[in-house]
C-alpha positions as CSV (number, residue, x, y, z in Angstrom):
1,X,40.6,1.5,-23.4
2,X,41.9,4.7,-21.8
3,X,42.3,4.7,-18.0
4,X,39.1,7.3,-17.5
5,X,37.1,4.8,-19.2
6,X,38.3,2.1,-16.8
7,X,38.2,4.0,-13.7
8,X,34.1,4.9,-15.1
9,X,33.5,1.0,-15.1
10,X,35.3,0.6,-12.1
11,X,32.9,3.3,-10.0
12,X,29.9,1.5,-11.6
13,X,30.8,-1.5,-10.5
14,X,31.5,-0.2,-7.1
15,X,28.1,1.8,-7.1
16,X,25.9,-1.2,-8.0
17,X,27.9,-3.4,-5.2
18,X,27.2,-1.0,-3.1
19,X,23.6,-0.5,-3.7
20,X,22.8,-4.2,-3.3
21,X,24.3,-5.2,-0.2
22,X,22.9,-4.7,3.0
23,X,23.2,-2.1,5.4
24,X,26.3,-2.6,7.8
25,X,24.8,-3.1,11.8
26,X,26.6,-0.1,12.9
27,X,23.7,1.8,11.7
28,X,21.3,0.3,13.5
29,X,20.1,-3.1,15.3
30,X,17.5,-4.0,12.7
31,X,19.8,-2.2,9.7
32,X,19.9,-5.7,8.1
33,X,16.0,-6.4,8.1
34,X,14.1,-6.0,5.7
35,X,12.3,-2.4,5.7
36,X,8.9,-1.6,5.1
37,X,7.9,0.7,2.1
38,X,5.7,3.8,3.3
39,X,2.9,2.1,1.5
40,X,3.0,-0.7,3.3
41,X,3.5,0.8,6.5
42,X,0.5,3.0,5.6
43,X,-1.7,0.3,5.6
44,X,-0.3,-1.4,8.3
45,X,-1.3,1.7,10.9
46,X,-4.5,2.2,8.5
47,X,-5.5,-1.2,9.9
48,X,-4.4,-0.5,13.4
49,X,-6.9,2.5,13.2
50,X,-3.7,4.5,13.4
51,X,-4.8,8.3,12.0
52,X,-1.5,10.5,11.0
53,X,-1.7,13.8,13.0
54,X,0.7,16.7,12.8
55,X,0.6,19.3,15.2
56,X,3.2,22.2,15.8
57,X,4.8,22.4,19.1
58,X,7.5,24.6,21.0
59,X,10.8,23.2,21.3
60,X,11.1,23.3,25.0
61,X,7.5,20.5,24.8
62,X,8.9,18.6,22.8
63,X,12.4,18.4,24.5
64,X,10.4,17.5,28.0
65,X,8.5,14.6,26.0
66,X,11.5,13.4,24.6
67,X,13.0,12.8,27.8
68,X,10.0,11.5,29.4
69,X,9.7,9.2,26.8
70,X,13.6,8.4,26.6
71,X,13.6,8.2,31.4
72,X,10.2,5.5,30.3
73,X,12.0,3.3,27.1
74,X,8.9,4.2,25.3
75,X,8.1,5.4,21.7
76,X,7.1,9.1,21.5
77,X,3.8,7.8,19.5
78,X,3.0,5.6,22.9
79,X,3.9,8.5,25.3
80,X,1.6,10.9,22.9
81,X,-1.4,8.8,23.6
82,X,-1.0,8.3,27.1
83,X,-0.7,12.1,27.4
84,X,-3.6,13.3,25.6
85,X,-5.6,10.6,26.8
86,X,-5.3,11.3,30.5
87,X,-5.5,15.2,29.9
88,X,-8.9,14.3,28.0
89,X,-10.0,11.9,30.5
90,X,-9.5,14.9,33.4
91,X,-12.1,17.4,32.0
C-alpha cells in the first residue's frame, strides 16, 4: 500500500475516534452530558407552555439586559419574563 493510502486510513481512523468520544470539560461544565436534540428540547418547553418568540432589538437593550441578567446570575429567558411581566402589570 502506498503511504497516501495509509495516511487516508490513518485520518479515518482519527476522524471516527474523534467523533465518538466525548467532549473535553474545557468546553463547558456539562460538555460531557448527554445533550438534548432540538426535538426533544422542543417538546420539553412545549410542555412547559414555553411559546418561541423572536423579536428584534437594538444592540445597546440587549447589552443592558445582558448585564442585568449576568450582575443577577440569571438566564436571559428568566430576566425576559420578569421584564415584560412587570412593564405589563404597570399599565
Amino acid at each position: 500500500m502506498k503511504i497516501a493510502g495509509q495516511d487516508k486510513i490513518k485520518g479515518r481512523t482519527i476522524d471516527a475516534a474523534r467523533s465518538q468520544g466525548a467532549t473535553p470539560d474545557r468546553f463547558g461544565k456539562d460538555a460531557g452530558a448527554a445533550a438534548l436534540s432540538r426535538r426533544e428540547r422542543r417538546n420539553l418547553e412545549q410542555a412547559r407552555g414555553l411559546v418561541p418568540f423572536a423579536v428584534k432589538l437594538d444592540t445597546d437593550l440587549v447589552q443592558r439586559i445582558q448585564a442585568l441578567a449576568q450582575e443577577r446570575k440569571a438566564g436571559l429567558n428568566e430576566l425576559v419574563t420578569e421584564l415584560l411581566t412587570k412593564g405589563l402589570d404597570s399599565k
